[in-house]
N, C-alpha and C positions, 0 to 999 in steps of 0.2 A: 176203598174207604179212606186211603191214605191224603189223597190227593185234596179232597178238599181242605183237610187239617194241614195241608202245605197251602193253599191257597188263601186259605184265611190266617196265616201267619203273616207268608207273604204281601198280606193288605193293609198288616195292624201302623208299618210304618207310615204308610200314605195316609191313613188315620188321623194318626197323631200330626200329620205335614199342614192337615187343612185348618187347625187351629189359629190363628179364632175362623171362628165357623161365618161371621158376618162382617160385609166391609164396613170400614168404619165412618166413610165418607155417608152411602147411599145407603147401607143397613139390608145390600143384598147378600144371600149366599154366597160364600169365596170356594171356587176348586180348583186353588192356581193362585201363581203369586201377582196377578192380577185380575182385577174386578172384572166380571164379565159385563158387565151391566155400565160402569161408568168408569172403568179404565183404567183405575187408581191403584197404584202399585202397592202393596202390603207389606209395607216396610216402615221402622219405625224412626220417630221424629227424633231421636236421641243420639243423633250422631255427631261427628268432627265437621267443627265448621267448615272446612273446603267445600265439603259435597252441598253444604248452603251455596256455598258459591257456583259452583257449577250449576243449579238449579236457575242461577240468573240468566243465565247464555243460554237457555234453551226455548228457540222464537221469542227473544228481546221484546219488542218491541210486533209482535202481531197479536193486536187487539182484538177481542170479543167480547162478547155479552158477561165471561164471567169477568174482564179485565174492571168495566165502567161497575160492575157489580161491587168489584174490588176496591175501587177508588171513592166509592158511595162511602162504603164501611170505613176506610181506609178516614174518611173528613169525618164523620156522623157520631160514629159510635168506638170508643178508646177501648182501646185490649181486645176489640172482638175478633178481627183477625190472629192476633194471636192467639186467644182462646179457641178457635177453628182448627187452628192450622194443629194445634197441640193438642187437640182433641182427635186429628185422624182427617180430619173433613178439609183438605186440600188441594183437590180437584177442581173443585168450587169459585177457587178464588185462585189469583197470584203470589205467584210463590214470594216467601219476604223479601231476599237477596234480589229477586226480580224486580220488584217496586221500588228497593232503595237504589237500583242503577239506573231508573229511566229516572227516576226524579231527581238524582244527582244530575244527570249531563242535563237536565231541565234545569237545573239549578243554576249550574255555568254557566249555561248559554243565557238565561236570565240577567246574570251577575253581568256577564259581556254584554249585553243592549243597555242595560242600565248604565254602565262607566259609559258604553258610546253615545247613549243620548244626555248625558249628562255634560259629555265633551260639546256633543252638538249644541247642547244649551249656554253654555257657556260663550260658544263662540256668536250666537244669537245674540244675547245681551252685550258682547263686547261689538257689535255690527248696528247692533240701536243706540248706543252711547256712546258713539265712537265720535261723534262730532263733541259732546260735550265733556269727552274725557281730554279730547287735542287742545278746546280753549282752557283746559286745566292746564294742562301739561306748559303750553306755550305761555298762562300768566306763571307759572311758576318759576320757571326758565328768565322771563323780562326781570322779573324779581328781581331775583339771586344775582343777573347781571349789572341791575342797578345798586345792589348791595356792597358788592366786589368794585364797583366804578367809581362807589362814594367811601370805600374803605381808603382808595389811593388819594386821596382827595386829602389837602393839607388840612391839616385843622381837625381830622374825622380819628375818630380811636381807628386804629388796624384790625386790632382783635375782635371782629364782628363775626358771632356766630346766628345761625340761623335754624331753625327746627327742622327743615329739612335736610342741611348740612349734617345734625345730628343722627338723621334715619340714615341717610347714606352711609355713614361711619358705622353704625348699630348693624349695620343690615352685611358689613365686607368684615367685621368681624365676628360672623356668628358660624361660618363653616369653620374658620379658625379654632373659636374654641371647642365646635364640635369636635374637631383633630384633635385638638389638647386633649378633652377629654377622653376619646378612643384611647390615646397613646397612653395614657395616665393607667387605663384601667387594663389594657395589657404590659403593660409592663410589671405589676404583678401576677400576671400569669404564670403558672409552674405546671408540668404536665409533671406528675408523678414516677412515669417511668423511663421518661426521657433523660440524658446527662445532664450537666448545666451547660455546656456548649450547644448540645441542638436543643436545650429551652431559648437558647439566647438568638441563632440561628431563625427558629419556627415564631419567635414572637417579632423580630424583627421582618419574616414575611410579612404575617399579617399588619405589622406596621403600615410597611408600606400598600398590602392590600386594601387595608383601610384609607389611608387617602389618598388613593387612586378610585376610590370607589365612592369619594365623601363628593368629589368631586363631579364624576360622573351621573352621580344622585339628584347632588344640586342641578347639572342643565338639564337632566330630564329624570324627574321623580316617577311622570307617570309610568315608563320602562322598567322601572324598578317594581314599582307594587302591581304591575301585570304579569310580571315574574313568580311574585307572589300569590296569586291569584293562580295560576297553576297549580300552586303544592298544596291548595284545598282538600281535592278528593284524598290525597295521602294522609292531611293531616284527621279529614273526617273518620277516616274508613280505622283512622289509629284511634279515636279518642270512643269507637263503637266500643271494642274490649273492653278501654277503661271506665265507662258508665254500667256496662254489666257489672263488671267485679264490684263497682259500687253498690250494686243493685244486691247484687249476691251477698256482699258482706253486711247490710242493713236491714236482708233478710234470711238469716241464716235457718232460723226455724220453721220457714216455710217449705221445705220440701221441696223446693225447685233446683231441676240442676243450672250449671249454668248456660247450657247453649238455650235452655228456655228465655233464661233474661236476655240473651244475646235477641234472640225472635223478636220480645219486646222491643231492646232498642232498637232494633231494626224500623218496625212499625213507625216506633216514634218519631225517630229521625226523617222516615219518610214523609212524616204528616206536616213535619215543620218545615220541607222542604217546599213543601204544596204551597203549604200558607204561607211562607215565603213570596213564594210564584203569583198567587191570588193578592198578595199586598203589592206585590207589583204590577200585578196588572189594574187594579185600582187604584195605585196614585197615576197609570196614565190617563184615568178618566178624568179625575184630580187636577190633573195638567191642562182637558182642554177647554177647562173655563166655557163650557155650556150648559147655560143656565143653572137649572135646581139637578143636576145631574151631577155637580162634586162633589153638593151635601151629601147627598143620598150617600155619594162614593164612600164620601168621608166618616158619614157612621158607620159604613159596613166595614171601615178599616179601623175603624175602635174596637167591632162586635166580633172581630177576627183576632185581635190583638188580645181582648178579652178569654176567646176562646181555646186560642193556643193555652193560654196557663190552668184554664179549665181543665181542659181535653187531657193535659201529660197529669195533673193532680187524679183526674179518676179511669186514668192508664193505671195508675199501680192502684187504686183504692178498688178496682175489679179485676184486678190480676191478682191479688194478694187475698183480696178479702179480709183486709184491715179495716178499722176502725175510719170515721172518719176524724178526728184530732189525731192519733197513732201517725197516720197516713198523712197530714198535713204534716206534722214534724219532720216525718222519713223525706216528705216530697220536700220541703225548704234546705233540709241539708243534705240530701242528696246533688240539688242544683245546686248550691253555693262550692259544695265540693268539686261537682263536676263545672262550674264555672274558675272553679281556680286553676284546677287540669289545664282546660282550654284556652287561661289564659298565659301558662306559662307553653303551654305546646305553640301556641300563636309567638312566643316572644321567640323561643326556640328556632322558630321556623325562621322569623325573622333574622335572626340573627346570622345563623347559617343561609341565609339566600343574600346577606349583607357581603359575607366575605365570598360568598361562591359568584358572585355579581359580573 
């Protein structure tokens, strides 16, 4: 008689292990810490962002049925993946960290054909107007040497200037006083904890780092801001935290922790990287000037443009479950804050890719 009174003691903790009793994805019975039925691990969505990120890296990039399911919702419908994903129902769709990596290197490689055809375009139009740019070039040149001919010329004032003599002089002192100015504004520089000899020492590098680099800038700009253009994903993946805690501190009484807002921005970010993507790929239709095929382009690149500010205003007006004025107030100055973030993280950046150059 003993024995079963050990055997159903022995069972009360395995009991207590299968709580909750249904998955929360498929709504089948759990006997195990994962779903028999649809695979989904029973573990909760409230954890340290790392483990978001390791969810990214697991089969990147091998599409299925729930991926295009995922990128439906991901354009269509704002917050609904996160409300999914936060709700248990995971499976379903891709993971957030996972969306926001393919559509960042989507994003780059976007950013990179755009600067390339934009190079290419340029050199197009400099190859169409290249005869009428040389009869420019060549009367402006006869000019100036008839000007200079009849300056030496008795009788004639000397001091003849010219408007293009002006641009030339305008144009060889403008890296100048960009030097001026750099040097100007470090040499009030004080690092705090440094002595006054290695302030005097560390500003003097950067003296000279700066115009060795003012220089370098000028014969070739585009080296520089493609430099730039690498520290993107860095500066994105920094300014993600910083939109949550805005999210967080605008909604303090909502109950949400903050890795849930991090979800959100996550989503969000991903969706602007889309519509990013989909504006670019509509101004090339835009570009090839076939027939009623631009307009078209071109409304649906206003109705894209429209819907981005849509789309992010009733992200939080259905994640929140605010008001709709409440929620426009929170969405205007949430963006303008997180617009002022991003633009000193942008100056930042710049600045540091100026002297790291």
């Amino acid at each position: 008689m003993s024995e079963p009174s050990n055997q159903s003691t022995s069972d009360e903790p395995l009991q207590n292990k299968q709580e909750p009793t249904a998955c929360s994805n498929c709504g089948a019975s759990l006997h195990g810490e994962y779903c028999a039925f649809c695979g989904q691990r029973d573990t909760s969505v409230i954890r340290f962002f790392p483990t978001l990120l390791l969810e990214a890296f697991e089969g990147l990039f091998a599409f299925d049925s729930k991926s295009y399911r995922s990128l439906w919702f991901l354009f269509a419908r704002p917050a609904f993946l996160t409300r999914e994903y936060l709700a248990g129902r995971r499976v379903r769709y891709l993971a957030p960290m996972r969306l926001f990596v393919i559509f960042l290197i989507a994003f780059l490689f976007t950013i990179s054909v755009q600067v390339f055809l934009n190079s290419v375009g340029i050199n197009i139009n400099q190859e169409t107007e290249v005869s009428e740019q040389s009869v420019l070039e060549e009367v402006e040149t006869e000019f100036t040497a008839a000007v200079d001919e009849l300056a030496n010329e008795p009788g004639i004032d000397s001091d003849v200037d010219t408007d293009s003599n002006q641009m030339v002089f305008e144009r060889t002192t403008d890296l100048d006083e960009l030097e001026t100015g750099v040097s100007e504004l470090l040499a009030n520089l004080a690092v705090p904890f440094l002595s006054e000899q290695n302030n005097q020492q560390f500003v003097a590098l950067l003296q000279e780092r700066a115009a060795t680099n003012i220089e370098a800038i000028s014969n070739d700009p585009s080296d520089f801001f493609n430099g730039l253009l690498e520290n993107i994903p860095a500066l994105l993946l920094l300014m993600i935290p910083v939109l949550a805690l805005l999210q967080k501190l605008f909604y303090l009484g909502s109950g949400k922790y903050y890795v849930e807002h991090l979800v959100l921005t996550v989503h969000n970010h991903s969706f602007i990287f889309m519509n990013f993507i989909l504006l670019f790929l509509l101004d090339l239709v835009i570009w090839t000037d076939f027939g009623i095929v631009p307009a078209i382009a071109g409304f649906l690149r206003s109705l894209l443009n429209f819907w981005a500010v849509v789309y992010l205003y009733l992200s939080l007006r259905r994640f929140f479950g605010q008001g709709y004025f409440i929620t426009g107030v929170k969405f205007l100055t949430i963006s303008i804050s997180y617009g002022a973030f991003l633009i000193i993280g942008v100056l930042l950046f710049m600045l540091i890719g100026f002297f790291i150059y």
